[in-house]
N, C-alpha and C positions, 0 to 999 in steps of 0.2 A: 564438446560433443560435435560443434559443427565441424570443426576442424576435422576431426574425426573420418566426418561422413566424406568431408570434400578429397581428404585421404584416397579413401575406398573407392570412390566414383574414378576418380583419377586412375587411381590402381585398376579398375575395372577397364577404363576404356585402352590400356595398355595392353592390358590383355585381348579385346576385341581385335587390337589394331595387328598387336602379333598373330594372333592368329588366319589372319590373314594371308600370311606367308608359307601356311602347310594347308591351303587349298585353294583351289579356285574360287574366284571373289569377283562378282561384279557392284557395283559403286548402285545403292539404294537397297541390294537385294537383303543384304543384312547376313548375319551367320548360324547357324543351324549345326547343332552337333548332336543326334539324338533326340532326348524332346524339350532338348532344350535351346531356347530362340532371342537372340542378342542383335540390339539397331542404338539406331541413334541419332541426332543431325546435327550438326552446326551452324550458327549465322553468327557473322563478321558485319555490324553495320556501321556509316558512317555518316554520321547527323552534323547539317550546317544550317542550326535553326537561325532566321532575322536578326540580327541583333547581339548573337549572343555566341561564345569561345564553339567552335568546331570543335570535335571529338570522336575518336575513334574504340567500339566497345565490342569486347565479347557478349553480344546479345544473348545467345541462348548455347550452352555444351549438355544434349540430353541425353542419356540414356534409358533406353528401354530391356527388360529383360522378363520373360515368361517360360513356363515349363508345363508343359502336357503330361499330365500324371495319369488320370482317369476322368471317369465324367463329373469325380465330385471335387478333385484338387488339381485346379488349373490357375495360379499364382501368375500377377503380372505386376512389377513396376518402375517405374519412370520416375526418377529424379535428374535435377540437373541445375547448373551453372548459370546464374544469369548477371545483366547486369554490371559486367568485368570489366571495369575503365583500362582500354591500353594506354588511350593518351586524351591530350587534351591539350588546345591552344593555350598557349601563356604555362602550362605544366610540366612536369617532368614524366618522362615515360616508365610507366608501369601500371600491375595490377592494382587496382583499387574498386572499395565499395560492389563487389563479389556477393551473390546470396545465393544457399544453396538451397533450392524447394525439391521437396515433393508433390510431385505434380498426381501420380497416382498410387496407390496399392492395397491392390484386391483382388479377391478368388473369385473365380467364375465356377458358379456351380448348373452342370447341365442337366436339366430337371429332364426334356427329350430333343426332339429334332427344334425345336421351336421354338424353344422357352427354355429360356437364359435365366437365376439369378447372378446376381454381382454383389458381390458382400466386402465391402473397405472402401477406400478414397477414388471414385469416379469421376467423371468432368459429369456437367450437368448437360443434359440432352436438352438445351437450351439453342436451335439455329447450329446450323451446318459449321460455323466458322469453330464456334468455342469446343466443339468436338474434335473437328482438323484443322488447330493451326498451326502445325510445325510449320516453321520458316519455309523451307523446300516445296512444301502442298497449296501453299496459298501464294496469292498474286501480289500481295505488296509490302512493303518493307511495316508499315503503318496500319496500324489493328484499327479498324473503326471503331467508333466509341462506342455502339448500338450493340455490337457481339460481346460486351462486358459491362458495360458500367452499373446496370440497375438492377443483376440478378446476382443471385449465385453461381460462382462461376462450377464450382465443386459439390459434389454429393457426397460426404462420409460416414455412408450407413446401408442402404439397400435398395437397389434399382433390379427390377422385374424388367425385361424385355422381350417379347413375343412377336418374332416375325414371322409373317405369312407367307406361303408360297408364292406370291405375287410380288414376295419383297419389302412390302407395306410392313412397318415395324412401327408397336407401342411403346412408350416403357411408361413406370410407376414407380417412384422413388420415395425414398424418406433417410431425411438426416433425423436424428435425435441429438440434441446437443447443439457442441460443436464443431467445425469442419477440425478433420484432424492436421496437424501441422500446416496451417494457413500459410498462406503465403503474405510477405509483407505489404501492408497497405503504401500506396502511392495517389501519384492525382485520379491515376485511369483505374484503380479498384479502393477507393476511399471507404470503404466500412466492412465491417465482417458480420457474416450472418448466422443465426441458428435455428433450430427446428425449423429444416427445408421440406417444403415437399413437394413433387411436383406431377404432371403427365404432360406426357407431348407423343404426337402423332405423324410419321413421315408417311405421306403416300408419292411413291413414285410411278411417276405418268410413263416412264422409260427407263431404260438402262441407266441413265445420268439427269433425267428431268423428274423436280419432286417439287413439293407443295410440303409445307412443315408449320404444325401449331404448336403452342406449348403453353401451361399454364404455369406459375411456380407460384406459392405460398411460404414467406418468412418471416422471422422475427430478427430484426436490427441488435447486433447485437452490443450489452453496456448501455439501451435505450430502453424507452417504453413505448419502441415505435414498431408495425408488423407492417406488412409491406402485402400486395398481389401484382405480378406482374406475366405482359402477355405476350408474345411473344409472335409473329408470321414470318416465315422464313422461303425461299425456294430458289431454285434456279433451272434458267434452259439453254440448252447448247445445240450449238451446230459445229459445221467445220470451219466458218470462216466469223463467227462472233455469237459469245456467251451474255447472257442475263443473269448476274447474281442476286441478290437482296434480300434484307431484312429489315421488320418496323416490330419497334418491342413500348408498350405502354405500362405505364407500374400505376398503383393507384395504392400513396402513402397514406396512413392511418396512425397517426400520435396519438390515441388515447386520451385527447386531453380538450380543455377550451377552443384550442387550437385547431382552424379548418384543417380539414383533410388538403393534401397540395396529390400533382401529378407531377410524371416523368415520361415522357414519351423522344421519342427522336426513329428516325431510319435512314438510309443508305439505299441506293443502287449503284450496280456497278459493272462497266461494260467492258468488254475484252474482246480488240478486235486481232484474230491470229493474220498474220502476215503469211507464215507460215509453219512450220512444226517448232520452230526455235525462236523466232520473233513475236512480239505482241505487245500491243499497248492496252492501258488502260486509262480508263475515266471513271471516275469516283464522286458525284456530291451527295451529300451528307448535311444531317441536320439533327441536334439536338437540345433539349431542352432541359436543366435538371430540376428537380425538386426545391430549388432555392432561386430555382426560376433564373439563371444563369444560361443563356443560350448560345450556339455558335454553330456556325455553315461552313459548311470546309466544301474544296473543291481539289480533289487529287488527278495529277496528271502524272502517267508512270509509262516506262519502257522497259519490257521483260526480257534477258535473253535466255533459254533454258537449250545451254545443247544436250542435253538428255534429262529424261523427266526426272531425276534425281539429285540434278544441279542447277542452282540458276541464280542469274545475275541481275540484279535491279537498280533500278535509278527511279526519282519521282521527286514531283515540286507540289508540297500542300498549300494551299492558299485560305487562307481562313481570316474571317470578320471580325476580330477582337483582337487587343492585343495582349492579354494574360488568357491564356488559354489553361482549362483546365481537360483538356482529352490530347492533345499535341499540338505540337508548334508550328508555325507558317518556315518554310524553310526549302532547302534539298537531304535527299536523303537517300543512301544508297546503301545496298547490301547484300552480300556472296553468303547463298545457303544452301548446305551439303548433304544429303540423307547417305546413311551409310549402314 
């Protein structure tokens, strides 16, 4: 069946790409034929952690695709490729170790001007990152361990969303169960969760400057463990240097003899633009995990984006342990495409 799917994807993004030859086509804008709306991105990165074989991987091949029907049937989903070893020091070159997720899929049902539900596989309105991080939209090759490790990254069930005229946006969610077709656990999402629920609160100060809280409630799942965790998020801009950040705190609950343990860590993260195509950044970070496992990372990175749907990266993490369970101390570089 996966085979299958990775078929179809493939086969799909053939068709995206031909299609591009019977109109005009700019590189991010994506394609549109009626009401119905095809994108996607790519990222190529290339990891040279301390110590250990260099390698070259298809990080992420995603597809998105949605269709405006009416106010009650407006379908969207997103699957994609990750994970795709090209190569590897000491190996022979080829595909390997490939996984194909579903990242989202679910109907938008529009109740009025305002108010949104969402019914299927959602991202969790968890912090700015885990909502937008296609490769291409974010600044570094390297996901910080704060925008995933202690929550649910997915909602698959029902998210209420009501924005205001002022842009200020709720939502109210609930998984029952569990996440539909999860994605595979690794170091940076170690456990899968069920019966989610959560609300989070975006107030924007501006067009681009917001302030974000969020509550989530779950249960561990295969455990007897339930989990709260909390979540501050925001960022401010100007023309010549951005403030990103977030500090997210969980507060584990095992049901048992056993003390309750926490999970806290955060990130800031500074972007200074050179000018519309150049930019660096600075990244440290800290986190702690519930096994009491802690590590400080320090990201130093140089952006090149000659148009905002393309762009080129480089970066050196530097971190305080040497088994690292969020990423490795190394270089790391990576070309990602929105199309």
């Amino acid at each position: 069946m996966q085979l299958g799917l990775k078929k179809s994807l493939y086969a799909s993004l053939l068709i995206v790409i031909a299609s591009s030859t019977h109109a005009e086509y700019t590189v991010g804008d994506g394609f549109e034929t009626g009401n119905v709306f095809l994108s996607g991105y790519s990222k190529v990165a290339w990891e040279a952690p301390t110590g250990k074989p260099q390698s070259l991987i298809l990080d992420d091949l995603s597809f998105f695709a949605s269709v405006s029907v009416n106010q009650y049937i407006n379908p969207f989903i997103e699957a994609e490729i990750t994970k795709a070893q090209f190569w590897q020091e000491g190996d022979e070159i080829g595909f390997k170790n490939s996984k194909l997720v579903l990242e989202r899929l679910y109907n938008d049902v529009l109740l009025n001007d305002q108010v949104t539900l969402r019914i299927g596989k959602s991202l969790a309105p968890v912090g700015e990152w885990n909502r937008i991080h296609a490769a291409p939209l974010v600044w570094t090759t390297n996901r910080p361990i704060t925008t995933r490790y202690s929550f649910s990254e997915s909602v698959s069930g029902l998210n209420l969303q009501y924005t205001q005229q002022n842009n200020n946006v709720f939502h109210l969610y609930y998984q029952p169960g569990s996440e539909w077709v999860p994605k595979p656990n690794d170091k940076n999402r170690p456990r899968d969760y069920e019966q989610v629920a959560g609300v989070s609160f975006d107030n924007y100060l501006s067009l681009e400057n917001k302030l974000g809280f969020s509550v989530q409630h779950a249960d561990v799942k295969n455990s007897n463990v339930s989990q709260w965790v909390f979540s501050l998020d925001g960022q401010w801009k100007n023309t010549q240097f951005d403030i990103e950040y977030q500090t997210t705190y969980a507060k584990i609950d095992y049901h048992s003899v056993q003390s309750n343990s926490e999970e806290w860590g955060g990130y800031i993260q500074g972007i200074w633009h050179f000018n519309d195509q150049w930019h660096a950044i600075v990244r440290p970070e800290y986190f702690l995990t519930r096994q009491n496992d802690s590590q400080t990372s320090m990201l130093y990175g140089l952006v090149y984006r000659p148009q905002p749907a393309i762009s080129f990266k480089l970066e050196y993490v530097d971190i305080n342990l040497k088994q690292s369970f969020g990423f490795s101390q190394g270089l790391f570089a990576s070309m990602a495409v929105l199309f």
